[in-house]
N, C-alpha and C positions, 0 to 999 in steps of 0.2 A: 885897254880900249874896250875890252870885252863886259870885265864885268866895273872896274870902278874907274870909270875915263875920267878924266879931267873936263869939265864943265865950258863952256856947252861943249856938243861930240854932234858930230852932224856922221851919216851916213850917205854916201854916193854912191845908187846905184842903178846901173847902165848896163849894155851889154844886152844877153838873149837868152841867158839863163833866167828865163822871167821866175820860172817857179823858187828857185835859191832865195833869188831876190824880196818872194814875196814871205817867206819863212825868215828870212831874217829880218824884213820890216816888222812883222807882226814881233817877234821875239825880242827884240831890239826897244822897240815901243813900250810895247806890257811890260816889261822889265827897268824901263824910262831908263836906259844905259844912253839910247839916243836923243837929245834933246829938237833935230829934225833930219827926217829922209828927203834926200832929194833924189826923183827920181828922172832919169832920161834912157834912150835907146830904147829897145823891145819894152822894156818895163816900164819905161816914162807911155811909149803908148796905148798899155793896157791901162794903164792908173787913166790916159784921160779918156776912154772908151768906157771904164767903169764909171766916169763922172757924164759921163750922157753924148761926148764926140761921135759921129761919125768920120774916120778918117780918111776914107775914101777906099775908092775899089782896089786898088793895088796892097793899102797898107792891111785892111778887113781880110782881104782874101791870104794874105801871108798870116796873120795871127789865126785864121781859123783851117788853113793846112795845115798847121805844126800845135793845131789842135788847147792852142793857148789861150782862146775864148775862156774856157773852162775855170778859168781864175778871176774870171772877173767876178763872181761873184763874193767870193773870200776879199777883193779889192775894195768892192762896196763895203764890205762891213768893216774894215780897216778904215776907212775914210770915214766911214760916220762916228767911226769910235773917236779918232783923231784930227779932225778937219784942220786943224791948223798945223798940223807938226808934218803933216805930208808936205812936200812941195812938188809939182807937177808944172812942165814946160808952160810957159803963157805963147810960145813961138815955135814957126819948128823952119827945116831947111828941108825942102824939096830936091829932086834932080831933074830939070827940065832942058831937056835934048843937051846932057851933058854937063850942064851949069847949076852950079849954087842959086837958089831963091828963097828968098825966106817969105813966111806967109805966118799971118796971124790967125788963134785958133779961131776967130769968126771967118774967114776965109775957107774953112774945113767943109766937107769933106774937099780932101782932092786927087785927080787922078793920076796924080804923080808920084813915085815911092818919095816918104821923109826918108832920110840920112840923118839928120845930125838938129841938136838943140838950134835956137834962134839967138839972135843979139839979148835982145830983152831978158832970156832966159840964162843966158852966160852972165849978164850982166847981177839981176835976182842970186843965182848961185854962188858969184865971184864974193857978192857982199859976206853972205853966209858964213862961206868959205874963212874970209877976214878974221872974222867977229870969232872962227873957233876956237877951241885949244886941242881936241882931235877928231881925226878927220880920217876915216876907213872909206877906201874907194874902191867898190867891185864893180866889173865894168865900164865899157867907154860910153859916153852919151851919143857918139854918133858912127858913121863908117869911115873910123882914120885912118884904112888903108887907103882911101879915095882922096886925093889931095884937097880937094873942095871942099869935104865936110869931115877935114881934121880941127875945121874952127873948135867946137864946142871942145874936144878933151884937150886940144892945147891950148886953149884959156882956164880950163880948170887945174890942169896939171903946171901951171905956170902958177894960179893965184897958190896953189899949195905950198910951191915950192918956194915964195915969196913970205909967207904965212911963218908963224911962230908956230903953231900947231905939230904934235905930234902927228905926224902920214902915215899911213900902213897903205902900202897897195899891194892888191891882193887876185889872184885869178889868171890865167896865160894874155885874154888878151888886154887887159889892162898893164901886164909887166910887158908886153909889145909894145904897146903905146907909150907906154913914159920911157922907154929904151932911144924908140924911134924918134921921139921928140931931144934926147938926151940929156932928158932932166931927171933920173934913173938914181942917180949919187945926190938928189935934193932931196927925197925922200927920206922919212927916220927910217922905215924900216919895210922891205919889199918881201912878202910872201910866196914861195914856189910850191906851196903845199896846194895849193888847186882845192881841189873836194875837202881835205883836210881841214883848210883853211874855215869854207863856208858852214864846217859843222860847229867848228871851234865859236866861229860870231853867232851861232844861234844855238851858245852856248853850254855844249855839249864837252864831256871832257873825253877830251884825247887818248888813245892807250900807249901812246909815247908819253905824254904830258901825267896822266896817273902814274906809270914807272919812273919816272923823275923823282916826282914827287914822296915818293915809296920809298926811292935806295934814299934820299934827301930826310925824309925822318928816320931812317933805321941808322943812317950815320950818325946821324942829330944823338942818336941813343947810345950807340958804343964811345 
C-alpha cells in the first residue's frame, strides 16, 4: 500500500493528528502512490480553512489553541499543486443543543462545533471508496465516540468493508472505531504500530522492517 498499491489507492484521513496527516498527504501525493486524499475530521477542516472557509468561532478558536493554523499554509501549496486529487467535505454535522445538523459549506461560518462529515460528503467518499483497490484509513472523520456523529466513520468503515479493496487501518483511534462498530475482522489488515505506522506511509523504512530485511538476504546467502 506504501510504495506499489494496487490502482486507484485512495487515502482516508481523519482524526487530529493534522500535522501526520499533512506529511503523509504531501508524500503520498509527490510520490503518486495515492491516486486521491480524502480528507475529514481536524484535517478535513484545515484543508477547507486553507481553501478560504471561515468556520466559525468555536471550530477557528480550537485550530488556533492547539496552534494548527500553522499548516495551513503548507495546505495551500498542496492544493494548488493537486486540486483535484485532494477531496475536501462539501458538508459537515454541527452539534446544536445536543443534536446532529447538518449544514452546507455556504452556511459556514457557524457558531456551533462540526463533529462529523455531512450526507453529501459520505455520500462523494462512499463512491470513491467503491471504485478503489486500496484503501489506507488514518483517522475518524468525525466524533464517534458521540452517538450522533458516528454517521460519517460508520458509513465509510461499512462502504470499506463492502469493498473489494485491500484496508489497512491504522492509528488508536481509527482501530476504536472500526472495533466499536464491529467491523474490525472486515478489514485485510489493522495496524497497532501507532507512530510506527505513520512513518512507514510517508515512507520511511522501519528499523524492524530493515532487520528483516538483512537476516532475509543473509539467509537468501548461506
Amino acid at each position: 500500500v506504501v510504495e506499489r498499491p494496487e490502482k486507484p489507492c485512495i487515502y482516508i484521513l481523519g482524526g487530529a493528528k493534522a500535522d501526520d496527516s499533512l506529511r503523509i498527504s504531501k508524500y503520498v501525493l509527490e510520490n503518486n502512490i495515492a491516486d486521491y486524499v480524502l480528507t475529514a475530521g481536524i484535517t478535513g477542516h484545515l484543508f477547507l480553512v486553507a481553501k478560504g472557509y471561515d468556520l466559525g468561532k468555536p471550530n477557528m478558536e480550537f485550530l488556533e489553541k492547539n496552534k494548527l493554523l500553522d499548516l495551513v499554509p503548507g495546505i495551500k501549496e498542496l492544493i494548488s499543486k493537486y486540486p483535484t486529487r485532494i477531496e475536501t467535505p462539501v458538508d459537515v454535522a454541527i452539534e446544536v443543543d445536543g443534536k446532529r445538523r447538518e449544514i452546507t459549506l455556504a452556511e459556514l461560518p457557524t457558531n456551533y462545533p462540526i463533529y462529523d462529515i455531512g450526507a453529501k460528503t459520505i455520500e462523494r467518499y462512499t463512491e470513491l471508496i467503491m471504485k478503489a483497490k486500496s484503501i489506507v484509513f488514518s483517522g475518524p472523520p468525525g466524533v464517534f465516540e458521540k452517538e450522533e456523529f458516528r454517521k460519517g466513520t460508520r458509513a465509510l468503515f461499512e462502504a470499506m468493508a463492502s469493498s473489494r479493496a485491500f484496508t489497512l487501518v491504522g492509528g488508536g483511534h481509527s482501530i476504536a472505531a472500526v472495533q466499536s462498530l464491529g467491523l474490525a475482522d472486515k478489514m485485510s489488515y489493522i495496524s497497532t504500530a501507532g507512530g510506527a505506522l505513520i512513518e512507514f506511509l510517508m515512507g520511511k523504512k522501519l528499523p524492524g522492517v530493515v532487520a528483516l530485511e538483512e537476516a532475509a538476504k543473509r539467509s537468501a546467502k548461506t
